[in-house]
C-alpha atoms as one frame of an Amber mdcrd trajectory, in Angstrom:
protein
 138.061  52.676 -99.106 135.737  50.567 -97.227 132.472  51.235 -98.663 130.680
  51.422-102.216 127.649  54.081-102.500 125.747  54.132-105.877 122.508  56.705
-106.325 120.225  54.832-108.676 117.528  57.249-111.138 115.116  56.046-112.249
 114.482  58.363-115.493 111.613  58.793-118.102 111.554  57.343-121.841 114.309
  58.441-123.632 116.159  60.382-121.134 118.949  57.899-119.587 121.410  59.302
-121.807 121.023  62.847-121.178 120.405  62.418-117.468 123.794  60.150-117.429
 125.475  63.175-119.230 124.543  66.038-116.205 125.283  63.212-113.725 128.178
  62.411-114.737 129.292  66.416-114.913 128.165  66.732-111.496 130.302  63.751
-110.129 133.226  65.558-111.293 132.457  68.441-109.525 132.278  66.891-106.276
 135.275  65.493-107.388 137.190  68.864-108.059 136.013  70.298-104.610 137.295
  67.081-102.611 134.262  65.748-101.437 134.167  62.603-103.037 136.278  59.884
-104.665 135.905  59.196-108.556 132.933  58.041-109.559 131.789  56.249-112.607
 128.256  56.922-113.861 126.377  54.096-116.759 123.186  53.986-117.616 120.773
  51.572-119.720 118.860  53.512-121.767 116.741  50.720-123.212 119.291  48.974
-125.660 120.581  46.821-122.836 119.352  43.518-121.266 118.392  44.414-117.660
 116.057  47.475-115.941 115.907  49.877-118.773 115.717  53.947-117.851 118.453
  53.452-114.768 121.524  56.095-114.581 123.868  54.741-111.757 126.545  57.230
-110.342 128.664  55.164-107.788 131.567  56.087-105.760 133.781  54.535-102.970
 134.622  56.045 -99.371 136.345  55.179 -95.994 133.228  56.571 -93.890 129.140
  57.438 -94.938 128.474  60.872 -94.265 125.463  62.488 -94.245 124.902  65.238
 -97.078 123.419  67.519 -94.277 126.843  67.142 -91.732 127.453  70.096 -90.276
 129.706  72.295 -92.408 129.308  70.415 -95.721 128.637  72.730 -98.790 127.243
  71.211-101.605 128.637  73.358-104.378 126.543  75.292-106.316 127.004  74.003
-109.725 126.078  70.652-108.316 123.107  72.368-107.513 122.190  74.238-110.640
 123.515  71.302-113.214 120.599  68.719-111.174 118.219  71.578-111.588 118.050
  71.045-115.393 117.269  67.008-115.118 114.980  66.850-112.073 112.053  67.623
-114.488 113.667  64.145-115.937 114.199  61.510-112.793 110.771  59.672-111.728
 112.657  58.304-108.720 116.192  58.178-107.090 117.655  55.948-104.155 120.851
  55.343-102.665 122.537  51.818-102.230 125.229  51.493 -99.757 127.597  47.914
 -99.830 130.720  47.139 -97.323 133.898  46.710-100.103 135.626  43.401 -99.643
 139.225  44.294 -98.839 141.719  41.161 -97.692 141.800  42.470 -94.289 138.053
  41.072 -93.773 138.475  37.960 -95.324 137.123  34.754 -93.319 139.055  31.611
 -93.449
């Protein structure tokens, strides 16, 4: 796998927990259809040192595809399980980082 790919929320008061829960029910859905590798989801719901309210969902893969590639289907479970959190999420981004593998090390 050459890259890394986390979506970062950004989730009200309260909520990291619950928000983690659906997130981490979707990632195994696009695990189950093939269209991603594991992923591991954590969150910091306010107990934590660092930014508080954050769910992170992060995965690895050999190329970044766009969602919206011709012929991808998001399945619809994926769908209907974010339906019941979006009320939840103030914001969401995606991070994308280049995985250090021994054949790009630099002498």
């Amino acid at each position: 796998m050459s890259y890394v790919i986390r979506r970062v929320y950004e989730v009200k008061p309260g909520s990291a927990r619950k928000v983690a829960t659906t997130v981490a029910k979707q990632a195994a859905l696009y695990e189950e259809s093939g269209q991603r590798s594991p992923s591991r989801v954590y969150f910091n719901g306010g107990t934590l040192p660092g930014e508080k309210e954050r769910v992170y969902m992060e995965w690895t893969a050999d190329v970044i595809d766009s969602p919206y590639r011709e012929g991808n289907v998001i399945p619809q479970p994926v769908r209907d399980a974010g339906a019941g959190i979006r009320d939840l999420i103030i914001n969401n981004y995606i991070e994308f980082y280049e995985l250090m593998t021994e054949a790009k090390f630099q002498e």
